[in-house]
MIVEXBA-556518 format. One line per field, with one value per residue (C-alpha): residue in one letter; x, y, z. Coordinates in pm, 1 decimal. Layout:
BEGIN
type a;...;
X X;...;
Y Y;...;
Z Z;...;
//
This chain:
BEGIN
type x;x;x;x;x;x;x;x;x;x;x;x;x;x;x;x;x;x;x;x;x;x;x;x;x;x;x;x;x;x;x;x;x;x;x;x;x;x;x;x;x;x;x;x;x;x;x;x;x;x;x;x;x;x;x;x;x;x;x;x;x;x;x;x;x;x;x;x;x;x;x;x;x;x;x;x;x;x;x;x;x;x;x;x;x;x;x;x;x;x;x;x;x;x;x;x;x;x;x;x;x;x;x;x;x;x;x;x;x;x;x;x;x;x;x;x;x;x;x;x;x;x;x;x;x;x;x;x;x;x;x;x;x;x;x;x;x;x;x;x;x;x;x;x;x;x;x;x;x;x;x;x;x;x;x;x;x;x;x;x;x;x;x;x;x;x;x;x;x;x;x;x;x;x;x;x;x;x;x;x;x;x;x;x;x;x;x;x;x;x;x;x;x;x;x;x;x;x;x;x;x;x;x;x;x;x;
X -3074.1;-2841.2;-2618.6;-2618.7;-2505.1;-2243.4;-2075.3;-2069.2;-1933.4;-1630.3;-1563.5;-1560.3;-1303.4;-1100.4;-1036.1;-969.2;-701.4;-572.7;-505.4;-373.4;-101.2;-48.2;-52.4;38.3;-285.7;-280.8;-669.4;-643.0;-349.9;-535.8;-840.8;-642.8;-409.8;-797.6;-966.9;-577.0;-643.2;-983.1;-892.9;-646.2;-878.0;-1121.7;-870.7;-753.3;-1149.3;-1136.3;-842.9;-1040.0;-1314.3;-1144.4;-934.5;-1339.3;-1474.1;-1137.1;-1201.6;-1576.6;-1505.2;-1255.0;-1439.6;-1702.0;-1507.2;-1382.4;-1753.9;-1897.4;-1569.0;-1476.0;-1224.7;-922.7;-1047.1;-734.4;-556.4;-854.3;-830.7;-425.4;-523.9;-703.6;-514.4;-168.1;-395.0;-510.2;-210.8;-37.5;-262.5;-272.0;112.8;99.7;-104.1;84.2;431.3;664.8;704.2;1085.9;1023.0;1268.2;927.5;766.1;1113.2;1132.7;762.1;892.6;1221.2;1126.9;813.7;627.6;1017.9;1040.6;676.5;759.7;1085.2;894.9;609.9;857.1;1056.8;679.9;591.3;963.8;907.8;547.4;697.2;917.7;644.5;429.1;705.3;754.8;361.5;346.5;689.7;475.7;160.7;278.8;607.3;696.2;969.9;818.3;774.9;1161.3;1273.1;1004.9;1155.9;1538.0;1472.4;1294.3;1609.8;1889.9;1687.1;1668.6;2048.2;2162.4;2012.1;1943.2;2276.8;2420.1;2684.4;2973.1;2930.3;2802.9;2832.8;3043.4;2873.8;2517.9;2488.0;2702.6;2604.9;2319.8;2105.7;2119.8;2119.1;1792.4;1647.1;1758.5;1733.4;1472.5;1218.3;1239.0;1200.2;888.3;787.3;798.5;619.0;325.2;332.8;305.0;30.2;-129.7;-55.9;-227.7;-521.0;-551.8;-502.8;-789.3;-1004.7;-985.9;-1018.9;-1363.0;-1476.5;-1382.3;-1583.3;-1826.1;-1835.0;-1810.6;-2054.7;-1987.3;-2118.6;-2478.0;-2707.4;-2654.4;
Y -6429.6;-6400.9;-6704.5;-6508.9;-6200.7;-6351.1;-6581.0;-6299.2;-6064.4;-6337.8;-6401.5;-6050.5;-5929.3;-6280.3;-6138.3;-5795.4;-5942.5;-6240.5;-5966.4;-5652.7;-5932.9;-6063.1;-5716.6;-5352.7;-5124.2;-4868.2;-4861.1;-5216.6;-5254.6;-4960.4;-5159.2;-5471.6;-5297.5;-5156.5;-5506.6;-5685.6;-5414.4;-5486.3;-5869.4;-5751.5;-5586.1;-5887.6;-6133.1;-5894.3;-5889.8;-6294.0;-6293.4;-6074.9;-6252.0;-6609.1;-6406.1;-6329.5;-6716.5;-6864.0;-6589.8;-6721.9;-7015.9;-7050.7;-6780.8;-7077.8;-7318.0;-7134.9;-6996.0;-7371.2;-7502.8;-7767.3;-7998.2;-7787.5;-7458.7;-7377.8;-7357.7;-7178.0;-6887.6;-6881.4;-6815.6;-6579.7;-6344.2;-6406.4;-6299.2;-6008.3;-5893.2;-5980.2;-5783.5;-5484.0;-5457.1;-5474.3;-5187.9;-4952.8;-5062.0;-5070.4;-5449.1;-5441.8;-5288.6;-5461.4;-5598.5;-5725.8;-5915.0;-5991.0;-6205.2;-6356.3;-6461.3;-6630.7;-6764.0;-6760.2;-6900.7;-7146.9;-7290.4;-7342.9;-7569.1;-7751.1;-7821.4;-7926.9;-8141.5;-8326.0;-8374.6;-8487.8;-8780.1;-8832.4;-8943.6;-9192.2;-9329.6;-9326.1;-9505.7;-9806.3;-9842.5;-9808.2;-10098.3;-10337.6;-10323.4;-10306.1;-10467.6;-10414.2;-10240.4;-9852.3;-9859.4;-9943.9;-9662.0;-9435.0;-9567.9;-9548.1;-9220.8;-9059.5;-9220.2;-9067.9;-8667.3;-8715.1;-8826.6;-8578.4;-8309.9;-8350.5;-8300.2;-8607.5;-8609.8;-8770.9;-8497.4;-8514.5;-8833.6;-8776.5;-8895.2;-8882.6;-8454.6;-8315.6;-8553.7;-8766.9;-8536.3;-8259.5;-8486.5;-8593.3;-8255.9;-8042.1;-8277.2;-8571.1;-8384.0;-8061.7;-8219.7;-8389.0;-8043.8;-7852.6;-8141.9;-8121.3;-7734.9;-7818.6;-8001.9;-7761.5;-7428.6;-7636.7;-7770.2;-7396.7;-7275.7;-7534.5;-7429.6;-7049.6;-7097.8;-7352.5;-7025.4;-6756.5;-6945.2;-7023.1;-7403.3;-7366.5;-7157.7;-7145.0;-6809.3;-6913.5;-7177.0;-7308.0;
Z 1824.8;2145.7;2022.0;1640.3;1822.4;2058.8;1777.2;1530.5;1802.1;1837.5;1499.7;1415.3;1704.6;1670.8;1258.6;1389.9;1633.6;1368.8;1059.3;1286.4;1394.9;1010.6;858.1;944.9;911.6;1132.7;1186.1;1243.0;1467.9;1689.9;1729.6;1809.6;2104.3;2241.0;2194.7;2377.7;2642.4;2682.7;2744.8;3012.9;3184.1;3185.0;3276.5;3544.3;3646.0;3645.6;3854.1;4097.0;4109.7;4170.5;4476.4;4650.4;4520.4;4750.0;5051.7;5060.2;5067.0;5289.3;5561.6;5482.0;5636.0;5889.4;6034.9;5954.3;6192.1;5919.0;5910.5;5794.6;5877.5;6066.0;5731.4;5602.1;5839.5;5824.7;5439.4;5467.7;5694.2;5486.1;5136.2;5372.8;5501.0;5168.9;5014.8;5206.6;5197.2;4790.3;4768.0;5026.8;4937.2;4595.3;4446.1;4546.5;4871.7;5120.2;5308.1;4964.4;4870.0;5281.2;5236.7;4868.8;4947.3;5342.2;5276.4;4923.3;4824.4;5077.3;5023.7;4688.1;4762.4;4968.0;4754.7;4488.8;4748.2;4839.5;4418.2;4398.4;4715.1;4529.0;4220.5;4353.9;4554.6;4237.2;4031.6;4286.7;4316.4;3934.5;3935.0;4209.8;4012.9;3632.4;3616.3;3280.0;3074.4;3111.5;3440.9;3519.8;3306.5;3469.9;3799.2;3699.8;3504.6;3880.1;4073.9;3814.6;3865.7;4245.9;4274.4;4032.8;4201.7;4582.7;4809.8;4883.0;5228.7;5002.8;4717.5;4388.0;4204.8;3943.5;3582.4;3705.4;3846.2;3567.1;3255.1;3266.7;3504.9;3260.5;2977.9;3097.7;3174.5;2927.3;2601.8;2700.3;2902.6;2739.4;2350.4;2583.0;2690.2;2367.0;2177.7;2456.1;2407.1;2022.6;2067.9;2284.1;2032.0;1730.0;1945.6;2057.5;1725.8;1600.4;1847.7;1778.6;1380.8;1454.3;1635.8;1432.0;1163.8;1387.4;1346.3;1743.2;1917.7;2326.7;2361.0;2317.5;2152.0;1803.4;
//
């Protein structure tokens, strides 16, 4: 009876949501901006909950003195502090853009910079192990970004930053992209219709 209850719940709000998008009934289309607000709130709620499950753990870590709990601790005063300066302060407050723009900014390059030096690694272990014709282009294509785009002390070389880096990014790996995000709307798509007519059941038993 719970699994009846829960699957006709879903199928019943994922129609109200589907036809107040398709067509324009005011009834409808109020329902649909409650039941969108109502998923805000939860996701919101999530989001909440995930920001306590990562200061547990990590004060976890720190009181059990584990390997790492150094980082733990600097975690969780910067979410803290971070925190606490969010709710007393505007979000373009000079202090808010101060934290952004020196060190959530920073971070971020970084990070990149690592994934960037990561790749390459990965391409020459990928070359050494599998030495076939994908893994040179995967190699030559990881070479071409990283010369196109880091600073080099002679300047920019002069067909490879202007045309083929861009070439690359723009056309190869963002037709890549959008076909992967194709993929991903129709699988999502599939998914939500198997629920709505409750072919799929993960609220409860079958």
């Amino acid at each position: 009876m719970k699994g009846i209850i829960s699957t006709s719940v879903a199928i019943v709000t994922g129609l109200i949501v589907l036809i107040g998008y398709l067509f324009q009934i005011p009834i409808l289309s109020d329902i649909r901006s409650l039941i969108l607000d109502w998923a805000v709130i939860l996701a919101a709620m999530m989001i909440f909950i995930g920001v306590l499950n990562l200061l547990s753990v990590n004060n976890t870590r720190v009181n059990n003195k584990e390997k790492g709990g150094f980082y733990s601790l600097v975690l969780i005063i910067s979410l803290l502090v971070t925190l606490l300066i969010g709710l007393f302060l505007e979000p373009g407050h000079s202090v808010m853009n101060f934290i952004f723009y020196s060190i959530q900014l920073p971070v971020e390059k970084s990070l990149m910079a690592l994934l960037a030096v990561t790749l390459l690694v990965a391409s020459i272990n990928l070359l050494r192990r599998q030495p076939n014709l994908f893994s040179v282009i995967f190699l030559g294509t990881t070479l071409l970004i990283l010369l196109g785009t880091v600073p080099l002390p002679f300047g920019e070389l002069p067909f490879v930053g202007d045309v083929l880096r861009p070439f690359i990014a723009q056309v190869l790996a963002a037709s890549g992209a959008r076909g992967i995000l194709l993929g991903v709307a129709l699988a999502t798509l599939t998914t939500g219709l198997r629920v709505l007519f409750g072919a799929d059941r993960p609220y409860g038993s079958k």
